[in-house]
N, C-alpha and C positions, 0 to 999 in steps of 0.2 A: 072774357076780358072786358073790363069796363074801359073805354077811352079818356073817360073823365081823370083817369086814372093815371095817363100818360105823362111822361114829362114833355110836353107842348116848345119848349125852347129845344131840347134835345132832336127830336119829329123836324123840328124847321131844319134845322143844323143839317141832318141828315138827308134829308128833299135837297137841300143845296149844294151835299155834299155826290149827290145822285148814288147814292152807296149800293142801291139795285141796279145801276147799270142802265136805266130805262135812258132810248133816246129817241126822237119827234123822226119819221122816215115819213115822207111822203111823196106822191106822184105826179111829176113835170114834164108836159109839153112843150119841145123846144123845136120850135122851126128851123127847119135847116135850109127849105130853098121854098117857092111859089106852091110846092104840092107835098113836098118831101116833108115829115115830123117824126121826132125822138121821142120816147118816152124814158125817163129818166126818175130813178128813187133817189132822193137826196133828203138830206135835212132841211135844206133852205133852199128859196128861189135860187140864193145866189151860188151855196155849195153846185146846186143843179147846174147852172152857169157856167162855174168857173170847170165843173167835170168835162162839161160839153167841151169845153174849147182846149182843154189839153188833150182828149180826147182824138177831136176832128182838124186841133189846128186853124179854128176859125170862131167866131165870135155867134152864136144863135144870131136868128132876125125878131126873134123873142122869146119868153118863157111861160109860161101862165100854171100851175097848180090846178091839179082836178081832183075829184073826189075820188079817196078809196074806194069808194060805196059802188064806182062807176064799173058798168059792167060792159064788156066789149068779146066777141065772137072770136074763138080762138081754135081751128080747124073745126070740128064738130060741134066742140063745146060752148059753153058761155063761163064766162070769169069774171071775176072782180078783181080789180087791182089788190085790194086787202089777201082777199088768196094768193094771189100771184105773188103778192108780196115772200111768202110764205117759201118759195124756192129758191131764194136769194138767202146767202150767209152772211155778205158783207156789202157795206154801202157809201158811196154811193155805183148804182147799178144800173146799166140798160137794161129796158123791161123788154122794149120793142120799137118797130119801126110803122109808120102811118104813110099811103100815098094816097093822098087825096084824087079824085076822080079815075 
């Protein structure tokens, strides 16, 4: 298939029209208290945000976005959020929970 080929305005049309369905998930850390954090897949900071709080009923103490790439100890094994990703069908989604110290 040559691209040169393509109709170029029809290709934009369709990107904007997202006709594949493609959509941005990514992985949010949301504080819940001094020790206590969520981990959260959403599309956006804010989708992440506004999940948390119908969710729990209360407002995060923040949010911050981590790399899929990021890898964290999950009973024996080791994961990436990218994998983890991978057992979820629908989003936005708790991944898991963090207690600090």
């Amino acid at each position: 298939m040559d691209l040169n080929e393509a109709d170029h305005q029809k290709v934009t049309e369709m990107i904007g029209n997202n006709v594949l369905g493609f959509h941005k998930v990514g992985i949010y850390s949301l504080k819940m208290d001094q020790k206590a954090f969520v981990f959260i897949y959403a599309g956006s900071q804010a989708e992440a945000s506004q999940f948390y709080a119908k969710y729990f009923h209360k407002t995060p103490l923040n949010c911050h976005e981590y790399p899929l790439e990021f890898e964290l100890a999950r009973g024996n094994e080791v994961i990436s959020f990218r994998d983890m990703k991978k057992e979820f069908e629908s989003f936005p989604a708790i991944a898991g929970y963090f207690m600090r110290g």
